[in-house]
C-alpha positions in Angstrom: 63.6 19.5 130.9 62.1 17.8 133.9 64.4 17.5 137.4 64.7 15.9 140.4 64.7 12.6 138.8 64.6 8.5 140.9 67.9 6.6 140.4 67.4 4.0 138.3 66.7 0.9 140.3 65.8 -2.7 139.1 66.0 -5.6 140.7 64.6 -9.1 140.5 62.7 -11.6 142.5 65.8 -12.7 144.2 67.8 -9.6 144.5 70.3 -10.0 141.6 70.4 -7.7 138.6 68.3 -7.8 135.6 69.8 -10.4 132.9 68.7 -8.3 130.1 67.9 -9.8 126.7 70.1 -11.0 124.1 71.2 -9.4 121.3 71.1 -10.7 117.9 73.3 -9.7 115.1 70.7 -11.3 112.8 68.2 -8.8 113.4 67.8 -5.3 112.2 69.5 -2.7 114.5 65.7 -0.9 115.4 64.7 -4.8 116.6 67.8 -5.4 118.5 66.8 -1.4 120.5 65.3 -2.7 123.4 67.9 -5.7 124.1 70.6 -3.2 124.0 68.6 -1.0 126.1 68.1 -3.9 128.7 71.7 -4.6 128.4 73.2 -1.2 128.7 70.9 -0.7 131.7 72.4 -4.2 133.5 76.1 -3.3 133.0 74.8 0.1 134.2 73.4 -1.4 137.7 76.6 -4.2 137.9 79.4 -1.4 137.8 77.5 0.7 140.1 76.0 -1.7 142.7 72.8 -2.0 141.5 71.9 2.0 141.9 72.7 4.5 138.7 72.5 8.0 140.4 71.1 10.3 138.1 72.4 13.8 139.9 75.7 13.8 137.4 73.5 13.3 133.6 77.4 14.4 131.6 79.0 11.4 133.5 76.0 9.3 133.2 76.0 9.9 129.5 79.0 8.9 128.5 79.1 5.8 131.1 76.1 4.9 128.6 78.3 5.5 125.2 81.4 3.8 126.4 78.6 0.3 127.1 76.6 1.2 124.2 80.0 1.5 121.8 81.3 -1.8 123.4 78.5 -3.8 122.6 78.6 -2.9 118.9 81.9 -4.2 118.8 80.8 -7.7 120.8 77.9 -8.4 118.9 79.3 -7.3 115.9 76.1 -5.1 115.2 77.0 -2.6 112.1 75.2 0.7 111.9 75.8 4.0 109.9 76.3 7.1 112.0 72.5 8.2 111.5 71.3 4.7 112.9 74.1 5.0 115.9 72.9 8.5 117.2 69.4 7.9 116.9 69.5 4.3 119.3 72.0 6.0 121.1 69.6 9.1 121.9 66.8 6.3 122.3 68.5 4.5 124.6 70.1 7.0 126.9 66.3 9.2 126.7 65.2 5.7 127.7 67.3 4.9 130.9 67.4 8.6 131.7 64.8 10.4 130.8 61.4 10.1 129.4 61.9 8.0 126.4 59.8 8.5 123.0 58.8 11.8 125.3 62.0 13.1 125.5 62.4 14.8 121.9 58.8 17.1 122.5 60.0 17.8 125.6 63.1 19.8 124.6 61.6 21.3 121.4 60.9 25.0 122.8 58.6 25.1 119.4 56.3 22.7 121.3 53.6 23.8 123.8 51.6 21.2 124.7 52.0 17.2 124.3 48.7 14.6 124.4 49.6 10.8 124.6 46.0 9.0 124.3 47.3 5.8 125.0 50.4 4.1 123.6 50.5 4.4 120.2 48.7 7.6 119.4 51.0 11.2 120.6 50.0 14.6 119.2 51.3 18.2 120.1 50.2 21.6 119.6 52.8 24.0 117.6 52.3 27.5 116.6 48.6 26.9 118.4 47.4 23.8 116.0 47.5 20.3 117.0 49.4 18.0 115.1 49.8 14.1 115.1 53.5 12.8 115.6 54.6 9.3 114.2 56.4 8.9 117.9 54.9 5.5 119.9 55.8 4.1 123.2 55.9 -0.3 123.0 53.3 -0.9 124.7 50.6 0.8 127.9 53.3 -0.8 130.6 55.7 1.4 128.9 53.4 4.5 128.7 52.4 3.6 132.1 56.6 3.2 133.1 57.2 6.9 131.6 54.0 8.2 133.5 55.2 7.2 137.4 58.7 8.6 136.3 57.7 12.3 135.7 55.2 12.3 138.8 57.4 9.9 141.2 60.3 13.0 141.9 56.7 15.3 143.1 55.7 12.8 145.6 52.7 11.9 143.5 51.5 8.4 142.1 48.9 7.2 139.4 47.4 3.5 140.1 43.9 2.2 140.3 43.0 3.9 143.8 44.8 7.3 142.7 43.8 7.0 138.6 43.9 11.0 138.1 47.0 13.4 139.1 46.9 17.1 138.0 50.5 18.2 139.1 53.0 21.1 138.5 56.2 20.1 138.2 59.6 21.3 139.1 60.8 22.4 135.7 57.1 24.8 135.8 55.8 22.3 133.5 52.2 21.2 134.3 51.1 17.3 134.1 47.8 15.6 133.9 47.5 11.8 133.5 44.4 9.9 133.4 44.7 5.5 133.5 41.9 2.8 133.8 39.5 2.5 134.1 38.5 6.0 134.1 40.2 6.3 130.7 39.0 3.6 128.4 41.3 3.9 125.6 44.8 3.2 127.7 46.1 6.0 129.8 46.3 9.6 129.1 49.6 11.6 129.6 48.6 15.7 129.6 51.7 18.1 129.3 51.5 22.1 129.2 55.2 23.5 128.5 55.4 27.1 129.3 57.8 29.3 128.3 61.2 29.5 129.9 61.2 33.5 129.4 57.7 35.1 130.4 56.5 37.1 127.3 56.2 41.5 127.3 53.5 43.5 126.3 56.4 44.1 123.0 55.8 40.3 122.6 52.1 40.4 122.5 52.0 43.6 120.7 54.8 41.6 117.5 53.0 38.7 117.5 49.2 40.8 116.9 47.9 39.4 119.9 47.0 43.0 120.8 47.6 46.6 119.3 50.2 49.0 120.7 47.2 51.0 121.8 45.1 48.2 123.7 48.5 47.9 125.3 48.6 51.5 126.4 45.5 51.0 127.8 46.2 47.5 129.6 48.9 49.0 131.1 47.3 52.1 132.4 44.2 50.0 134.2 47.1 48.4 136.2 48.4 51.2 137.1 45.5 52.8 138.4 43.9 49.5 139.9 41.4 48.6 137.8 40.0 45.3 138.6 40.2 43.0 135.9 39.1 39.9 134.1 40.5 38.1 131.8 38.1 35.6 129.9 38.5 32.9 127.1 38.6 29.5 126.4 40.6 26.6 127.1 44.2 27.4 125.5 43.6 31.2 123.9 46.6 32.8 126.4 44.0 33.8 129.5 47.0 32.9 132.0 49.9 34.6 129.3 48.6 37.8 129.3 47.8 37.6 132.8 51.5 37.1 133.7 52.1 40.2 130.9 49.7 42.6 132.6 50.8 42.0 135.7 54.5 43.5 135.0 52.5 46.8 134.8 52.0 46.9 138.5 53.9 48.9 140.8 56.9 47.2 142.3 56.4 48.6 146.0 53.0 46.8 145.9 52.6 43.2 147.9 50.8 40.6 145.6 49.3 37.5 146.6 49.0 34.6 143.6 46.6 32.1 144.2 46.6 29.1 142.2 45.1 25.6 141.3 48.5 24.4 139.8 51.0 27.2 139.8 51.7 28.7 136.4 52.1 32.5 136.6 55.3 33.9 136.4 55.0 37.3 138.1 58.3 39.1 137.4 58.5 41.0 141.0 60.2 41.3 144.1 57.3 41.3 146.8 55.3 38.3 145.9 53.7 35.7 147.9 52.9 32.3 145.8 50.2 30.5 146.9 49.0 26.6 145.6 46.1 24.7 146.5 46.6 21.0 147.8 44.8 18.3 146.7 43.6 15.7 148.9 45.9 12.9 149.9 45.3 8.9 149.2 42.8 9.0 152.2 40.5 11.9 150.6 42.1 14.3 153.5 43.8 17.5 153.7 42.7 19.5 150.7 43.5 22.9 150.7 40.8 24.9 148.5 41.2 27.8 146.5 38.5 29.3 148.4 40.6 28.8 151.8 43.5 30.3 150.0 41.4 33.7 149.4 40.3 33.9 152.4 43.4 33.8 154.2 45.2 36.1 151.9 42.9 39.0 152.9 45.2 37.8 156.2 48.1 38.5 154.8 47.8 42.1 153.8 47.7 41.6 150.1 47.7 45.1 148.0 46.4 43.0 145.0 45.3 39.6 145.2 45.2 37.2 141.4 43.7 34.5 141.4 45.0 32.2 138.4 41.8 30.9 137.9 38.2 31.0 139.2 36.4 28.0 139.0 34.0 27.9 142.0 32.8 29.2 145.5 36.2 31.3 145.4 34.5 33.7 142.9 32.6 34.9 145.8 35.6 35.9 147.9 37.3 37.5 144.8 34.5 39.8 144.2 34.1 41.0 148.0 38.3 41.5 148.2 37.9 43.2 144.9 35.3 45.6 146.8 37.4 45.8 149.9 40.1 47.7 149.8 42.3 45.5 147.0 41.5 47.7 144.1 43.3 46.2 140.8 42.7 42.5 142.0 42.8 40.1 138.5 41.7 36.8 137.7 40.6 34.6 135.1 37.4 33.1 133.8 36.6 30.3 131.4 34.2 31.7 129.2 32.9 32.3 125.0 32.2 36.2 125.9 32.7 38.7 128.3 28.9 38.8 129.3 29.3 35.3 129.4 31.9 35.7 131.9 29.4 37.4 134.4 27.0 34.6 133.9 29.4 32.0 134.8 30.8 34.3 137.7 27.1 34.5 138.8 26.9 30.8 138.9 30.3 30.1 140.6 29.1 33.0 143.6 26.0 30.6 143.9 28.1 27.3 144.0 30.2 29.3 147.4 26.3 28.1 149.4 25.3 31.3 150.5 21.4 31.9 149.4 21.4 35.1 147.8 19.3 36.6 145.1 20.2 37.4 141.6 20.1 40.8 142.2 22.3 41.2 144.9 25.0 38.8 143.3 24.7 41.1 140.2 25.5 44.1 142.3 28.4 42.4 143.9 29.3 41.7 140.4 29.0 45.3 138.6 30.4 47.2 142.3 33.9 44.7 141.8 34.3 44.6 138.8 35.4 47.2 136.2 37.4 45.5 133.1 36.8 42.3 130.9 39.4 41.4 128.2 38.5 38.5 126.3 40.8 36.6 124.2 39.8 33.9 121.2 42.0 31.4 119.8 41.6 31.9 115.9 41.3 29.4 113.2 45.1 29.9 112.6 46.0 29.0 115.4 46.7 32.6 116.9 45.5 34.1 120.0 43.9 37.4 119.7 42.4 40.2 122.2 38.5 39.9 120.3 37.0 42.1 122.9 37.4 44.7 125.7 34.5 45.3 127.8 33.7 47.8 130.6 31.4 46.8 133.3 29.4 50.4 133.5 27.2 49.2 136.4 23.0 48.0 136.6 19.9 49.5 134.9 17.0 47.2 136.8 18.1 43.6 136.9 20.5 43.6 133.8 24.2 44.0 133.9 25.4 47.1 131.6 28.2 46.2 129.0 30.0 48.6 126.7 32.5 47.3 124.5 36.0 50.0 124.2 38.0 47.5 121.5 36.4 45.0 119.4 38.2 42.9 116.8 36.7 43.1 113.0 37.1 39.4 111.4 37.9 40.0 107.4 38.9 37.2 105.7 40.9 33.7 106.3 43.9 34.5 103.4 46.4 31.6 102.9 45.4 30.0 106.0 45.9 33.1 108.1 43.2 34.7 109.6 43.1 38.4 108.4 41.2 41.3 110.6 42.4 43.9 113.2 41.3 45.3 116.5 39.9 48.7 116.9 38.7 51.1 119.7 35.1 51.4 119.2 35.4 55.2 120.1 33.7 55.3 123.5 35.4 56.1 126.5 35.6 54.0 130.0 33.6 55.5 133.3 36.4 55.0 135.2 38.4 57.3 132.7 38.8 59.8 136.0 39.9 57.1 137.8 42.8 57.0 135.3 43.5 60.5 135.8 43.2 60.5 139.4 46.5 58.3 139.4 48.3 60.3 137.3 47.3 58.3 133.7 46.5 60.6 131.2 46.0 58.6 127.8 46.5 59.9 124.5 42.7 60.7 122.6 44.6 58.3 119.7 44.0 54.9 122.4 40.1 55.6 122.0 40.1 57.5 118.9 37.6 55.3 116.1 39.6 54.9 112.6 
């Protein structure tokens, strides 16, 4: 649930209270919603002097039940328990909350909710998207619901502001799009993530990885591997970022670097950083790039970026080369050697004119670990592929893959397949040692 909610406020033209609408028994209790709404909302504002505090939502509640209950009575409106509770629920989600939202938002099934425009709504559950029957009345509603979730952040969405990518106080993270950069009505983005931050355990129940990739994972922590994490948009790049991450020591000093914060890093000693996005006069933006540089300031024992999407790639590499062995951060990306091709593009993007071959260097010197995650037909996110950087023969980038997943069959609408070690052995297998990591021959062992 979202917090730090406005007061509910209205007022017209000449600074009396809304009239509301009136209610007619004649009409069937769903048409009669939004009068009752209107008219539990102006007794609200008349027995509170025109401002409804929202900081007390038990008292606020039933203030709403004891007008809503009364009004049945005056108006002589008959409804069966079911019909009660659900305008009810409408009606105090609409005053107090985020209306047709409000449902999604409290179902912990739910992970993401997309509202193009006002009368289509979809979500994701269990990793597929589904389209829900809920609808908002109309854009001004939509539009209504959008500048109360971004109002309590300090953030607005008109025509000179039409984008807002936001975190919010609940964790949650908020994108909305309007006109006229959205043609179809405006856009309402919202990532849940979970209250509790998964475990390895988690990962390893659900099959998103075997107990032995875990092993491993947990072992290049330890001994400060550096690490990328690749995949597309929604496979769990950021998830089992936050999961790996418990694996590192807690007497190290880690510095998070984010575009909109989302990690949850389980430790004492960490330092969060966000970037800020320019203000309504294009001034002030804080990069990520900024933010990397001035954590090597801060004497950072690992550095994570959340996400690399530009010049900062540049900086990550050289801090990963620098003294902040076991630095991690993620990568959009279809495959782990397409990972190094998009980090070779992003070091370009950073203006500094150098050639292929040094970037590549850079790249195969910092780097040590790829583990690239897919986001199966099911629905399912899956570790497909865990690559070792070995270093350069000539120009090219050498790649040896330790765990590959073997796709079998789609069974019942489940994907069926495993993950195995390929049999090979990592280079910086004595740098395992060399901290005291000693894995079983069973981790690597081909079956």
């Amino acid at each position: 649930m979202f917090t730090n909610r406005p007061a509910i406020k209205k007022e017209n033209s000449n600074g009396s209270s809304s009239s509301g609408l009136e209610i007619n028994p004649n009409l069937s209790a769903k048409e009669n919603e939004a009068a009752l709404r209107e008219t539990v909302q102006k007794r609200l504002l008349e027995d509170n002097n025109g401002v409804v505090p929202l900081d007390n939502p038990v008292k606020l509640r039933q203030m709403i039940e004891g007008i809503f209950n009364e009004l049945l009575v005056q108006k002589n409106l008959l409804l069966n328990r079911e019909e009660r509770s659900q305008m009810l629920e409408s009606i105090v989600s609409e005053i107090t909350g985020y209306g047709p939202l409000e449902p999604l938002l409290n179902d912990p099934e739910i992970t993401e909710i997309m509202v193009n425009g006002a009368s289509d709504v979809f979500i994701e559950k269990n990793g597929l998207i589904e389209y829900t029957p809920i609808k908002f009345n109309d854009e001004t509603h939509l539009r209504r619901i959008i500048d109360r979730i971004v109002a309590p952040i300090g953030r607005r969405v008109d025509e000179a502001s039409p984008m807002v990518d936001a975190r919010l106080p609940s964790g949650y993270r908020v994108n909305a799009t309007i006109p006229p950069l959205s043609l179809g009505g405006a856009v309402l983005t919202i990532r849940k993530f979970a209250v509790k931050a998964f475990t390895s355990d988690d990962l390893v129940s659900s099959n998103s990885v075997t107990p032995a990739l875990a092993m491993f994972l947990k072992g290049c922590v330890e001994a400060r591997v550096n690490t990328v994490i690749s995949g597309g948009t929604g496979t769990g790049k950021t998830t089992l970022l936050n999961v790996i991450s418990a694996f590192i020591p807690p007497n190290e000093r880690i510095i998070s670097i984010e575009d909109t914060a989302e990690l949850q890093l389980n430790r004492k000693h960490v330092v969060r950083l966000e970037k800020r996005p320019p203000n309504i006069e294009g001034r002030g933006e804080i990069t990520i790039r900024q933010l990397v540089i001035n954590a090597l300031r801060m004497r950072p024992d690992r550095i994570i970026v959340g996400e690399c999407r530009g010049g900062e790639a540049l900086d990550m590499l050289q801090a990963m080369n620098t003294g902040h062995d076991g630095s991690m951060t993620t990568v959009h990306s279809n495959s782990p050697r397409d990972a190094l091709r998009r980090i070779e593009i992003m070091v370009l993007m950073a203006g500094m004119d150098l050639p292929l071959k040094a970037i590549r260097e850079q790249v195969s010197s910092s780097i040590d670990l790829i583990v690239h995650l897919e986001r199966m037909k099911d629905g399912k996110r899956k570790v497909v592929q865990v690559t070792e950087v070995q270093g350069m023969e000539g120009d090219t980038l050498v790649l040896q893959d330790l765990f590959v997943y073997n796709y079998t069959s789609l069974r019942d609408g489940s994907v069926v397949g495993n993950l195995k070690p390929t049999g090979l052995r990592p280079k910086f297998i004595a740098k395992l040692r060399a901290h005291g990591i000693d894995l079983p021959e069973s981790v690597f062992a081909k079956n």
